[in-house]
N, C-alpha and C positions, 0 to 999 in steps of 0.2 A: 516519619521524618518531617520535619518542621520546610514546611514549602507555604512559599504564598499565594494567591489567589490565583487559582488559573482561566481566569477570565480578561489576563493580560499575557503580553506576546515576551517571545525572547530579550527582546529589548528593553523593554517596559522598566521603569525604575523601580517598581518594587517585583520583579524577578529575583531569584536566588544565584545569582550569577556565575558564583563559584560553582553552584549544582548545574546550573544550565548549561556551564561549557567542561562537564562532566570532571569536575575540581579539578585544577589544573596542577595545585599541587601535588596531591595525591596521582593526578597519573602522571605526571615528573619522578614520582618518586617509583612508582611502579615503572616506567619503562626504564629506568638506572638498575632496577634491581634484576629485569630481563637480560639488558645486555650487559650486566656481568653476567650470568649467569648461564647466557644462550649460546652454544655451539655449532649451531645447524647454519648453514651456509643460507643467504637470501636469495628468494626465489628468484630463477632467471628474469619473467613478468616484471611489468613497473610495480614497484614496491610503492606505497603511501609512504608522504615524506615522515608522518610522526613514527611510523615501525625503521623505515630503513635509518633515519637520523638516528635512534637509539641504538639499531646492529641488534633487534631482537630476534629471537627463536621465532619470527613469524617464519621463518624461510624454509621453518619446518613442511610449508605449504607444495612443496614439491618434493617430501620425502616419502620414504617407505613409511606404510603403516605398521610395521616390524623395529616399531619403536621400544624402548623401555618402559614405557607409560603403559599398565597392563587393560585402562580404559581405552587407551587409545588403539592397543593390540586387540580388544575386543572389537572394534569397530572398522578392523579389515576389510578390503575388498575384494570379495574371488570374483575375480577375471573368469570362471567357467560355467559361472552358476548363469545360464542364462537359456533363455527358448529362442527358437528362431520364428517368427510370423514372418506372414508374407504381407503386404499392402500394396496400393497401387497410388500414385502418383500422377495426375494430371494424366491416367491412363496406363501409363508403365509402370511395369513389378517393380516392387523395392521390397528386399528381405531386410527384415532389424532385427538385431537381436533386443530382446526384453530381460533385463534384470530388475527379476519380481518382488517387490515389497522389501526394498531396503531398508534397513530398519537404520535409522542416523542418528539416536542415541542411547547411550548404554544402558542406560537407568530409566525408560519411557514409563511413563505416567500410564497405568492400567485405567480401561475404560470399562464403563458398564455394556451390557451386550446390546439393550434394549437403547438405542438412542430417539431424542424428537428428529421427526421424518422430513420438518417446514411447517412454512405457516399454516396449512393446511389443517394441522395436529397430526396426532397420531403419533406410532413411533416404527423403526428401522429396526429388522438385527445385525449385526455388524460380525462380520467372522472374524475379524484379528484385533482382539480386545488388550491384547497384550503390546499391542505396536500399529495400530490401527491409522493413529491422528498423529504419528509422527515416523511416519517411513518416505520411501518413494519410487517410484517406479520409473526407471528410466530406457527408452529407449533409443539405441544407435541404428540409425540407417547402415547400409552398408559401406555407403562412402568416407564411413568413419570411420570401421571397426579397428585400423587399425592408426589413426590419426587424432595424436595426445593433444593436437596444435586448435580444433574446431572448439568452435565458439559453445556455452550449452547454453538453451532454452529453458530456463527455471521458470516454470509455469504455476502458479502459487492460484488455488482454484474455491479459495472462498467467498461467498459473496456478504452482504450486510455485517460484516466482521465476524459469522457464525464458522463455528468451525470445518473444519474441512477432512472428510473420511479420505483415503486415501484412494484415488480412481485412476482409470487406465486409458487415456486419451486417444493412444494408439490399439488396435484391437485386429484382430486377424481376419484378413479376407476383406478390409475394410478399404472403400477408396476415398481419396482426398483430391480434391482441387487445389491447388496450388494460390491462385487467386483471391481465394474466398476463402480457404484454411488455414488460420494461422499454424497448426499440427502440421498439415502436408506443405504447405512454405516451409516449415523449419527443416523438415524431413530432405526436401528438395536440396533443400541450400548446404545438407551437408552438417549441419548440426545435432549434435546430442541435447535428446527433447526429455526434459524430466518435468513429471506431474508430484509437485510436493504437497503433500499433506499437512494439516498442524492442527494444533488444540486452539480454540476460541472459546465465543460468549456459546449457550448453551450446551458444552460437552457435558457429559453424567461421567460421573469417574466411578470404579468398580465401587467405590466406597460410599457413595451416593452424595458426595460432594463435588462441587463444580469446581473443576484443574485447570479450566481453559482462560479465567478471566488474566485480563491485561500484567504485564506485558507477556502472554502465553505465547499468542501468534509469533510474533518477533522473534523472542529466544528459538523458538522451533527454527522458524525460516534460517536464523541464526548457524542454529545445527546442524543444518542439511549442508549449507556454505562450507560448516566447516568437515563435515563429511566428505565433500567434496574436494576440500584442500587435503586432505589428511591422505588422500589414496591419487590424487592428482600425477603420481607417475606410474599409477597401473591401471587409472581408468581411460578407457577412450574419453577425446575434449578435454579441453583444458578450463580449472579451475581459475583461471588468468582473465576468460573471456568468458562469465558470466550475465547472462542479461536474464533480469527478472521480468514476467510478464503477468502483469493482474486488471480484474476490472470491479469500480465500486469496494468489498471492502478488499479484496485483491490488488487494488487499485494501489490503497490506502497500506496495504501492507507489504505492497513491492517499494513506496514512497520513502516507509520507516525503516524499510531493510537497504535502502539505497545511501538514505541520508546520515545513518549511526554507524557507519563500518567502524570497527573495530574499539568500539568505546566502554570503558571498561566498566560502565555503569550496569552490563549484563551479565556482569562477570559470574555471581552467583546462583543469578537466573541457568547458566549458561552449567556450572557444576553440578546443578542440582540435578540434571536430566540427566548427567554423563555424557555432556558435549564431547565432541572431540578437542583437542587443544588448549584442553586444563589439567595442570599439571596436579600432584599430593598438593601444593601449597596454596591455592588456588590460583595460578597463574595463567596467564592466559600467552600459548605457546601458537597459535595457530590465528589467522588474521578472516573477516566472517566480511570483508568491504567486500563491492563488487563490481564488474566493470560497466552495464549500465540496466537502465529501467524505462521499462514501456506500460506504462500506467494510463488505464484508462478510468475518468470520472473516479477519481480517488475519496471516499469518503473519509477525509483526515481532517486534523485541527480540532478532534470532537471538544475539545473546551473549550472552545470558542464557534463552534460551530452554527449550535442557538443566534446566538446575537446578528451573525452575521447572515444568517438564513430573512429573523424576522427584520432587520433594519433593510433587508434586499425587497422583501416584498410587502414591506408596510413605508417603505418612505415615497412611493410613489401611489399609495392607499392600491395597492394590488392586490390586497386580501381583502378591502373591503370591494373593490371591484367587481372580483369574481364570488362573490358570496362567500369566501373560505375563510372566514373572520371569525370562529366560535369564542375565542379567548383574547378581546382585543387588551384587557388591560395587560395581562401579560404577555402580550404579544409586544407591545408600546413601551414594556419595562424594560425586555430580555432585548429589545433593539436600541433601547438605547445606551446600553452597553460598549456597541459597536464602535462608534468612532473613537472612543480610548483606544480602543485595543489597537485599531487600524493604525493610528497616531504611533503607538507603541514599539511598531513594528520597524518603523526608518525606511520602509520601502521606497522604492524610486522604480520610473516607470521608463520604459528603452530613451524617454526624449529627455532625460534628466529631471522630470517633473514629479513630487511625491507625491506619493500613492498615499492615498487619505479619504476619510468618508466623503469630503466636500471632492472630491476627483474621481470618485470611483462611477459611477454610473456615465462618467464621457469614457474613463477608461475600458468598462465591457461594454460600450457602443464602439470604440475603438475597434475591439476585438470581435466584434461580430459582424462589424462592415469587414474587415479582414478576411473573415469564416468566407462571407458569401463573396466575396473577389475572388479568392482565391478557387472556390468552389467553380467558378464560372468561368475562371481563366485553365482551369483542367480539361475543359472538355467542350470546347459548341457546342454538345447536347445539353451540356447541364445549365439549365435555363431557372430564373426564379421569377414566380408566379407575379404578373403586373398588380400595383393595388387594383382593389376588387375581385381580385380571382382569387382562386382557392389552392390552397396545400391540401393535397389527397395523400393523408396520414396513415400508413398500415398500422397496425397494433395486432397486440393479441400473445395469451398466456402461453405456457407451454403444456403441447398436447390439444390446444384446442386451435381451432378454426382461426386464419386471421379475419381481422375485420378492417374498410379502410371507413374513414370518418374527412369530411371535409374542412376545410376552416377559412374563413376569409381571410385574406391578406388585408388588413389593413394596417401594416406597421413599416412595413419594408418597401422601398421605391427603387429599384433595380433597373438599370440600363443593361440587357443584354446584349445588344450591340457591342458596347464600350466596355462592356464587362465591369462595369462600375457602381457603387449604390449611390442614387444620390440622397436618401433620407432616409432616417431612421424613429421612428417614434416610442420610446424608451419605457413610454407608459402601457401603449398597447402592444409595446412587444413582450415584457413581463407579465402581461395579462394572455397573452398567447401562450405563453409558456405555462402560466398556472392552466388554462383552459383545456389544452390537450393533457393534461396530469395533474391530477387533483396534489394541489399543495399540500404537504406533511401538516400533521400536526401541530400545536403550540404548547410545549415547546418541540422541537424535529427530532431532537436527537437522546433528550433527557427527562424524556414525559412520567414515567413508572414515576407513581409516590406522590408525582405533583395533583393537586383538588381530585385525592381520590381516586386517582388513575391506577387499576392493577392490572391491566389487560393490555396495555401499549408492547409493541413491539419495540421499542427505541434500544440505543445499543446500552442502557441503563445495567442492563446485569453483565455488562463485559467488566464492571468494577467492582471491587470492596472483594472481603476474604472469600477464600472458596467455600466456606459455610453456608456463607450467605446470598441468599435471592440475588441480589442486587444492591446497589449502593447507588446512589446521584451523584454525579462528580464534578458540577456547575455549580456556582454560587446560586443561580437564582433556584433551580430548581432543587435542592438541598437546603436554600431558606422558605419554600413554598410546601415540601411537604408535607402533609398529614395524614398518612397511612399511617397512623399508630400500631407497633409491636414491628414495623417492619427493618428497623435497627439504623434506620439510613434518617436525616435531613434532624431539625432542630427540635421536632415533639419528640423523637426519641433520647435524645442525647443531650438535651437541655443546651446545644452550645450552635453558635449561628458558623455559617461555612468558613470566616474570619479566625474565629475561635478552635474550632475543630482543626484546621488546618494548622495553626499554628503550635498544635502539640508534636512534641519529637515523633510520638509511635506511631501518627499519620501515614495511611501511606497512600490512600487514594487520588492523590493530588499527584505522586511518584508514579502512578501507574499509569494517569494522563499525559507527562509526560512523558513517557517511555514508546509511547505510541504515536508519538506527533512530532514529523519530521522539523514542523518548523521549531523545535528546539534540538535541530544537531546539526541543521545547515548552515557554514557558518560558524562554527566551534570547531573544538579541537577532534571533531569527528573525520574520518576518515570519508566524506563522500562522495558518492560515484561519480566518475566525470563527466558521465553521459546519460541523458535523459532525454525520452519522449511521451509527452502527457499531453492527453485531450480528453477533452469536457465536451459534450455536446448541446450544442446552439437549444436545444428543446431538453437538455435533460434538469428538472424540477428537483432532482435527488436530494439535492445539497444546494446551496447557492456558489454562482461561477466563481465569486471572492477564492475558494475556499484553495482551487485552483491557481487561480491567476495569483493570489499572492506567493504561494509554491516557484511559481515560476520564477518573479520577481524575484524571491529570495536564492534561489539556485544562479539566476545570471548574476548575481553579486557575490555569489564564494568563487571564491580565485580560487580552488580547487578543480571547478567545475567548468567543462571545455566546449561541450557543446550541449544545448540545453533548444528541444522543437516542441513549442508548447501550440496548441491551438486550441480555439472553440471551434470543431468539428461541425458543418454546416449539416442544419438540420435533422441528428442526431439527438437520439433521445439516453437514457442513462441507461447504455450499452457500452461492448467492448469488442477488440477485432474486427471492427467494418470497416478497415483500409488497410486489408492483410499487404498488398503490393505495395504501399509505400513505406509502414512500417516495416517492412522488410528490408525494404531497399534500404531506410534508413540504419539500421542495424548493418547490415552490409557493409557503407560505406563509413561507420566510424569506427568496425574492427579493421575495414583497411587501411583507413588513416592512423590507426595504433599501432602497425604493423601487428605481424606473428608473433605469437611470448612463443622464447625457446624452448623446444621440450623439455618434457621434462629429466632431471637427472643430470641438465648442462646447466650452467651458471656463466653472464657475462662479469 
């Protein structure tokens, strides 16, 4: 499909604008043709204005799965099929029930048995090859088992955008702390805790081609949504009160499932698996928005991610600082990319002031004098280290020993008293930041293929057909490669990223967006009203941009009600380190939504 460069933003004038706000004619014409044709009463829940204005078949969302639709009759819920565990709670029993390995679409994508294990190498065997990377496992406390009205916890568990086996977060005999587990938080509070699974970059499929590249993730997560509308009056919790929870590519994929609800740009992504809520003709009868997202350190925006990583840490020579300079000419190309794109965007900033390359580094000094006020107005104990003293940094893999490592404060000038900062040094704070964690690569995110590189981990094979390795899906590094034979960048293909992209049967450029919230936030996309994302103050993952512009653009869609963004003080690229307040925050914007009716009544 003919798309142009995706090294510019939603905005951007040579966007495909018809495609980025998922043609608008086309789904004009697709929601005229639903509500004729829909009978199903809309869900009690607040309906998104684009389904309830049309009076579609989305309201199917609160019906029996005892439909005419024999796909969607296959993907019934039994209410009996379940075990009882016992767990323990800040100390007290709590029996769940567990309903084991849902399988959420009809037609699942078989895997090979032998899967990669991590970076590490090696490989896994997987016992459910058949339904493995796209079921789910969900567990009701008892204070749910018989309460349709509880919020669920859709917990989406992959990390670097690799795929995700399907795992059991709750376990028997198992205890939780309340405080410190986001799992026994949710359990606590009353909510149905589902661990979703999905297909990504690395899956082997039984046929020894790779099922999981872009947009795999998303359609999955897609499926389970609508899984969960589909049986919403015979599962406990309600499909109404949704909140997804991810970190890093989890992060990134609770982002793109938050920001695309019900866009009909998945539609036959969404067929091909045997979703629920597509109809013989391909219609889409069931609605996949959600009610909100708790994302942490989101690795999203990957086509533009590059640019905005090296313009973050070469405009203030950060890379040459820290010695992490291997590739300065392309480092100095793929950043100077950046302030188009920024530009592109129309961003504005809470003071009315646009958000642009020449603003952005007062805007994350903004945001980090923020992190640490706020940090220090939580708690008198929480104190930040006077210049000259040291941050004593824990680290350490998993399964091994931590280690703590010191670092001098030279960047941050902190009144504890006053709980105030009074300076911040912008140079030697992004040198703090590369020093405790050695800066990515150049390029971060699209290295495979470029001078040679076949050994990068970068999210390079999340694109291009399942045939194939990997594809580049950047302009620079798709005009940079010379891996010869390996089907991707301009020695194979004779045609530069320009050229290639602007043939119809492209479609790698469709699959980056398909992935990247910042093109459905803001369109005619249905998305969530509520959101909570943090990036932390030390995480080097991605650059803050990558975040802070997410935010920016979510408090400008009027759709969008309450939106708690922060750079997380002193935080590295993690997730769940402030289980009590993101809870609390959860809490308080299902109670300010009030309760969606049960289900089976309609107001």
């Amino acid at each position: 499909m003919q798309r142009p460069s995706a090294s510019f933003g939603r905005d951007g004038e040579t966007r495909a604008t018809a495609r980025r706000e998922g043609n608008p004619a086309i789904r004009r014409d697709f929601l005229r043709v639903v509500a004729i044709t829909g009978t199903l009463a809309l869900a009690a829940g607040p309906v998104p204005a684009s389904f309830a204005a049309a009076g579609t078949a989305a309201g199917h969302s609160r019906g029996s799965a005892k439909g005419t639709d024999p796909q969607d009759a296959a993907l019934a819920f039994d209410s009996t099929a379940y075990t009882t565990i016992t767990v323990s709670v800040d100390g007290r029993p709590m029996n769940v029930r567990w309903y084991e390995e849902i399988c959420y679409a009809a037609s699942p994508v078989a895997a090979a048995a032998q899967q990669p294990s991590g970076p590490g190498g090696g490989s896994t065997t997987i016992p459910n090859t058949a339904c493995g990377y796209e079921s789910m496992n969900v567990f009701v406390p008892e204070s749910a088992f018989a309460d349709q009205r509880a919020p669920v916890y859709f917990a989406v568990n992959n990390s670097g955008w690799m795929a995700s086996y399907l795992k059991a977060s709750v376990t028997d005999g198992a205890s939780y702390t309340s405080a410190t587990s986001n799992v026994g938080a949710a359990l606590k509070a009353g909510y149905v805790f589902a661990d979703v699974a999905n297909r990504s970059r690395g899956l082997i499929g039984a046929d020894g081609t790779s099922p999981g590249k872009a947009p795999a993730a998303v359609v999955d997560a897609k499926a389970a949504v609508r899984y969960l509308r589909l049986n919403d009056a015979v599962m406990p919790g309600s499909a109404e009160r949704i909140v997804v929870n991810g970190t890093s590519g989890g992060g990134a994929l609770s982002s793109i499932l938050g920001a695309s609800g019900n866009s009909d740009e998945y539609t036959p992504y969404l067929a091909a698996i045997g979703a629920a809520g597509i109809d013989a003709k391909g219609r889409s009868t069931l609605r996949d928005d959600v009610f909100a997202v708790n994302a942490y350190c989101p690795i999203t925006d990957l086509g533009n991610a590059d640019s905005a990583y090296e313009w973050l840490y070469n405009i203030l020579a950060t890379r040459d600082t820290t010695s992490e300079n291997p590739s300065p000419v392309d480092a100095a190309a793929i950043a100077a990319q950046f302030p188009a794109y920024e530009k592109s965007l129309g961003l504005r900033n809470p003071d009315g002031s646009r958000l642009t390359a020449s603003t952005m580094l007062d805007t994350i000094k903004h945001e980090v004098i923020r992190s640490a006020e706020s940090y220090m107005k939580a708690d008198p104990a929480n104190t930040i280290p006077p210049l000259g003293g040291t941050f004593e940094i824990q680290s350490g893999g998993p399964g091994g020993p931590p280690t703590t490592k010191s670092y001098v404060n030279d960047w941050i000038d902190a009144d504890n008293a006053t709980g105030k900062v009074v300076s911040v040094d912008m140079s030697k704070y992004l040198a703090f930041v590369a020093t405790q964690a050695t800066l990515k690569t150049t390029p971060a995110f699209d290295a495979v293929g470029v001078n040679g590189n076949t050994t990068s981990g970068t999210e390079t094979n999340l694109f291009g057909p399942p045939t194939q390795k990997y594809m580049n899906y950047t302009e620079y590094s798709w005009n940079h490669n010379n891996v010869a034979g390996d089907g991707s960048g301009t020695d194979d293909t004779g045609l530069t990223w320009d050229q290639y992209t602007s043939r119809k049967s492209t479609t790698v450029d469709d699959q980056v967006q398909l992935i990247d919230p910042m093109d459905f936030v803001g369109t005619g996309a249905d998305t969530a009203p509520n959101w909570y994302v943090r990036n932390g103050t030390r995480d080097r993952d991605t650059a803050f941009i990558i975040s802070l512009n997410l935010d920016r653009a979510l408090e400008a869609d009027k759709q969008v009600k309450n939106v708690n963004y922060q750079l997380a003080w002193n935080q590295p690229h993690a997730g769940n380190y402030d289980v009590p307040e993101a809870m609390a925050w959860i809490a308080d914007v299902v109670r300010k939504a009030g309760t969606p009716l049960a289900p089976g009544h309609h107001g």
